[in-house]
N, C-alpha and C positions, 0 to 999 in steps of 0.2 A: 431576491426573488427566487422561489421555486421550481425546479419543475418536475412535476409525478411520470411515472413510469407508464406508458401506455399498454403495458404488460401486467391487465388486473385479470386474475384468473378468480370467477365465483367459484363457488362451493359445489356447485350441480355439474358445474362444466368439470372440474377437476377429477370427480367423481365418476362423473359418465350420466347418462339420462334416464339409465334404464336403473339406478340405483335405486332400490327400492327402501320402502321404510324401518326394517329389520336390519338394511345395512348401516342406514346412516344409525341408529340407535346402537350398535354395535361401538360407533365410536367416540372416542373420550368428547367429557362434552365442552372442552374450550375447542373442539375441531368443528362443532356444529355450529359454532357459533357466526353470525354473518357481519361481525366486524372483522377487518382482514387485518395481515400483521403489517405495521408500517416499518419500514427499514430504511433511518434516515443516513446517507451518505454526506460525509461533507466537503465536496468533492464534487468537481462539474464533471458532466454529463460526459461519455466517451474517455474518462480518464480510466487508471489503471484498474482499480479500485470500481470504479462501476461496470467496465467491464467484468471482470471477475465476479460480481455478483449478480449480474445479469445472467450470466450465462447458468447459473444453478437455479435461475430462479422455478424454473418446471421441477426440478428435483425436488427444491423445499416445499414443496407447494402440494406433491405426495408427501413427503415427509409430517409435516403437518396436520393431516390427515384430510388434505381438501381446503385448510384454512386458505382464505385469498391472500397475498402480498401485492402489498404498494410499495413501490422505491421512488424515493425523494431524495435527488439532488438539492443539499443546501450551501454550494460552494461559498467561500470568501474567508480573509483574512486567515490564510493556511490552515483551515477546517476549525476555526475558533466559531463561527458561525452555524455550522452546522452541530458543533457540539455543546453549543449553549442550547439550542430547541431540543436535543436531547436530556439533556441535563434537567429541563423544565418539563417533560413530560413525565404523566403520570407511571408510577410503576407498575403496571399492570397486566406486561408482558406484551400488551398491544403494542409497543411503541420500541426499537432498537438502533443500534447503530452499527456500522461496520465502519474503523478506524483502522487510522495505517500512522505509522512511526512517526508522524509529523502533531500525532494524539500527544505525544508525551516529549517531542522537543520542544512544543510553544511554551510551556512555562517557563524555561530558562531563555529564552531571544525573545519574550514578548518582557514590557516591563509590567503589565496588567493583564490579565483574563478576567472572564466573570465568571469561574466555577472552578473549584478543585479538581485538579487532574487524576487524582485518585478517589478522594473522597465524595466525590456526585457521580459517579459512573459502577455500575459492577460486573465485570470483568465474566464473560462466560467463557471464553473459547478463543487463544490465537491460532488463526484457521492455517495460516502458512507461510509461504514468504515467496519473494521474487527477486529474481537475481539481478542486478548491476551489471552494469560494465563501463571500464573506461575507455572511451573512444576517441578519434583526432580527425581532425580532415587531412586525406592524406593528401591533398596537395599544398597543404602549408609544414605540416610535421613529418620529415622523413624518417621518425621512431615505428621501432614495429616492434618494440618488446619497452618492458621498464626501464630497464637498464639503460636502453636508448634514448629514452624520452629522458628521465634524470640528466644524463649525460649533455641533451641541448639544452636545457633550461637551465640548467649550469653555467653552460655558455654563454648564454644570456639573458643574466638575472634582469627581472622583471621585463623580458619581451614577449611574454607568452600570457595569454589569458584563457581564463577556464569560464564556463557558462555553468547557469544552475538554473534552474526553474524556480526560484526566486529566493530573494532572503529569509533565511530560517529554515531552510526547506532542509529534507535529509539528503534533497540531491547537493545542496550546499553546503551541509556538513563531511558529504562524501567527499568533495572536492577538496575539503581545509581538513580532513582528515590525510588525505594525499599529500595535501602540500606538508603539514607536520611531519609527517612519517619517511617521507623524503626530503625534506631539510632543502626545501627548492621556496621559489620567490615567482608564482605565476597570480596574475590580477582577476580580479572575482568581478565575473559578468552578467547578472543576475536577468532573469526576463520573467514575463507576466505568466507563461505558462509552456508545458512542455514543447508544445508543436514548435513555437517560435523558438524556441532554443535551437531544436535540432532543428529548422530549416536554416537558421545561420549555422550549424558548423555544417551543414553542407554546403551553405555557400561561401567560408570560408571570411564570415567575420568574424567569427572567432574561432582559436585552432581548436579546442581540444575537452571535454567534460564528461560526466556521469550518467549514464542513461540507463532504463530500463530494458533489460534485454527483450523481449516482448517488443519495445518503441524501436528496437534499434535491430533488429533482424535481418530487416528487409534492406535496410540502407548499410547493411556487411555487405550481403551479399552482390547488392549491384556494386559494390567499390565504392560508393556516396563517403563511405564512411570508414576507416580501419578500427577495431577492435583491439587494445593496447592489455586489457587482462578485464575477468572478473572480478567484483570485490566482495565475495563472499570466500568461506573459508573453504568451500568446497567446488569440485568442479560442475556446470550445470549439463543434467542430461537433454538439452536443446542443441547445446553448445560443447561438446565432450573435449574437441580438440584445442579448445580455449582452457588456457594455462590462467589459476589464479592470480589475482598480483601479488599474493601470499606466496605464491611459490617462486615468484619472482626476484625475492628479493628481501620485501616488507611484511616479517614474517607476524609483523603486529596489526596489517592493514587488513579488517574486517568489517564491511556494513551491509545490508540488504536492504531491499522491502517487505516488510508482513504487513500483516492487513487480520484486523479481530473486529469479532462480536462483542460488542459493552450492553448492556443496559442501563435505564438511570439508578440513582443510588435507591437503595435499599430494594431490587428487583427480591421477592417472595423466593424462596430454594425452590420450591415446586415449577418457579417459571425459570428459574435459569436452568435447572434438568432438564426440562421442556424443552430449550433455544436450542441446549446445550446437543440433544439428542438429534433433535433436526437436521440443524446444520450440518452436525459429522455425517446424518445418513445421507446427506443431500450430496456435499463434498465426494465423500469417498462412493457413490456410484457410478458408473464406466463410463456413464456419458459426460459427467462433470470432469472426471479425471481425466477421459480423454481432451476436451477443452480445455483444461490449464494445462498439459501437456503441450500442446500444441503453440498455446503460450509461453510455455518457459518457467509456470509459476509451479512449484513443489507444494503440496498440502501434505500436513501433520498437524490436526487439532490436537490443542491442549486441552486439559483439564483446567475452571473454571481457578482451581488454587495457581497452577502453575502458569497463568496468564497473567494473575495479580501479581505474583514474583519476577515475571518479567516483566511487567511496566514496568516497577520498581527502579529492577535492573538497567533499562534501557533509560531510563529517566536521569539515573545519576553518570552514564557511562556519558549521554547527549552535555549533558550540565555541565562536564567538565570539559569536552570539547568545542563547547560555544562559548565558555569562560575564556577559553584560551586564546579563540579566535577572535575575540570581540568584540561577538557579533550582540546586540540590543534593538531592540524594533520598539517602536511606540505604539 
């Protein structure tokens, strides 16, 4: 089931009232047009990812030259659902997606999809990424660096378990990228969605897993929660005094989240320039970039070539860490 964004801006409002008819003929004419752009998420509502495109949606909305946007949450089955109704829509530039890392793990942990991960989608723009972090409750984990944590779960192989926001997910890849890379033995605790994850390791049923930094701010700072390192390669300016766990140690341990623009296969050149153009002016405006700031989330649009090569990339690096770990969904 659905559900649309109650954030439909028309074409008159966008523009203003007093716009007269010199103006709107001024502009290109898929902007005068009064089908609005639909932008399918697959992804429930208040997740990362919807956040994040909610909050530009005023920017793209100029960017577009007044065109309306609708956003539609089509969450389920780790965004397999929302990117089949993508895949089956027409290409006609009316119709998009914005995918996050979990686009190109399903085909290696699922044992079926119904559309090619590369070949039904085209690739415009990966808008950014958002940083991880590994955290613990600190009244079950008395680690406060990597070092430390390795060090008890060492102690005591297989008494430690890690939480994910579900099977297949990248936050569960993060976690069995951890345990590989530290040569440790912690149990995979998988839940239906992020909230309920992080409300157990606050409440200490389970010690310790992967979180969005963004999800996980606020429960640093009251103590809910200790921060063990970031897992991206670099430091996050949200979070400056938080040491990598690359620097920590695991000088091979690197994952995020990004989140891109696809459209369906075969979107026309003239409309992926089009998204393409958009979105970036929409992103990099002070007021977008102040709200992912504030977030934690870093934007750097790619180029429509340089997003297809990192699917690619990210596709075969996921493939062999779910191999390893193996993990299979039906």
């Amino acid at each position: 089931m659905s559900t649309s964004s109650p954030f439909y801006v028309t074409r008159r409002a966008a523009l203003g009232l007093a716009a007269n008819a010199c103006a709107l003929a001024a502009l290109p004419a898929w902007a005068q047009s009064d089908r609005p752009l639909r932008v399918i998420l697959p992804v429930g509502a208040g997740s990362g990812v919807d956040t994040i495109v909610r909050a530009a949606v005023p920017q793209l909305v100029k960017a577009l030259g007044g065109q309306a946007v609708v956003i539609e949450t089509l969450p389920g089955a780790g965004g397999i659902t929302g990117a089949s109704a993508l895949a089956k829509a027409p290409a006609d530039g009316l119709t998009i997606g914005v995918v996050s890392n979990n686009h190109v793990i399903n085909p290696s942990v699922y044992k079926k999809i119904p559309y090619d991960t590369l070949a039904d989608f085209t690739p415009v723009s990966v808008m950014g990424a958002t940083p991880f972090v590994l955290v613990v409750n600190p009244a079950k984990v008395a680690a406060t660096n990597v070092r430390e944590l390795i060090a008890l779960v060492k102690a005591r192989p297989d008494g430690y378990n890690y939480a994910s926001a579900g099977n297949g997910t990248v936050i569960h890849l993060a976690g069995e990228m951890f345990v590989d890379e530290a040569k440790v033995v912690i149990r995979h605790i998988p839940y239906k969605s992020t909230g309920a994850m992080v409300a157990d390791l606050i409440g200490g049923q389970v010690e310790m897993g992967v979180v969005a930094l963004p999800a996980a701010q606020a429960h640093l700072k009251s103590g809910a929660l200790r921060a063990i390192g970031l897992c991206g390669k670099t430091r996050s300016p949200a979070a400056p005094d938080l040491a990598t766990i690359a620097e920590q140690g695991l000088p091979n341990y690197e994952i995020e989240g990004w989140f891109a623009v696809v459209g369906p296969a075969r979107l026309p050149a003239d409309q992926v320039k089009r998204l393409h153009a958009a979105f970036t002016t929409a992103y990099s405006s002070a007021e977008v970039k102040e709200a992912m700031a504030r977030q934690g989330n870093v934007i750097h649009p790619s180029t429509p070539d340089a997003a297809a090569l990192y699917f690619r990339s990210e596709m075969t690096r996921y493939a062999a860490l779910a191999k390893k770990a193996g993990i299979s969904l039906d």
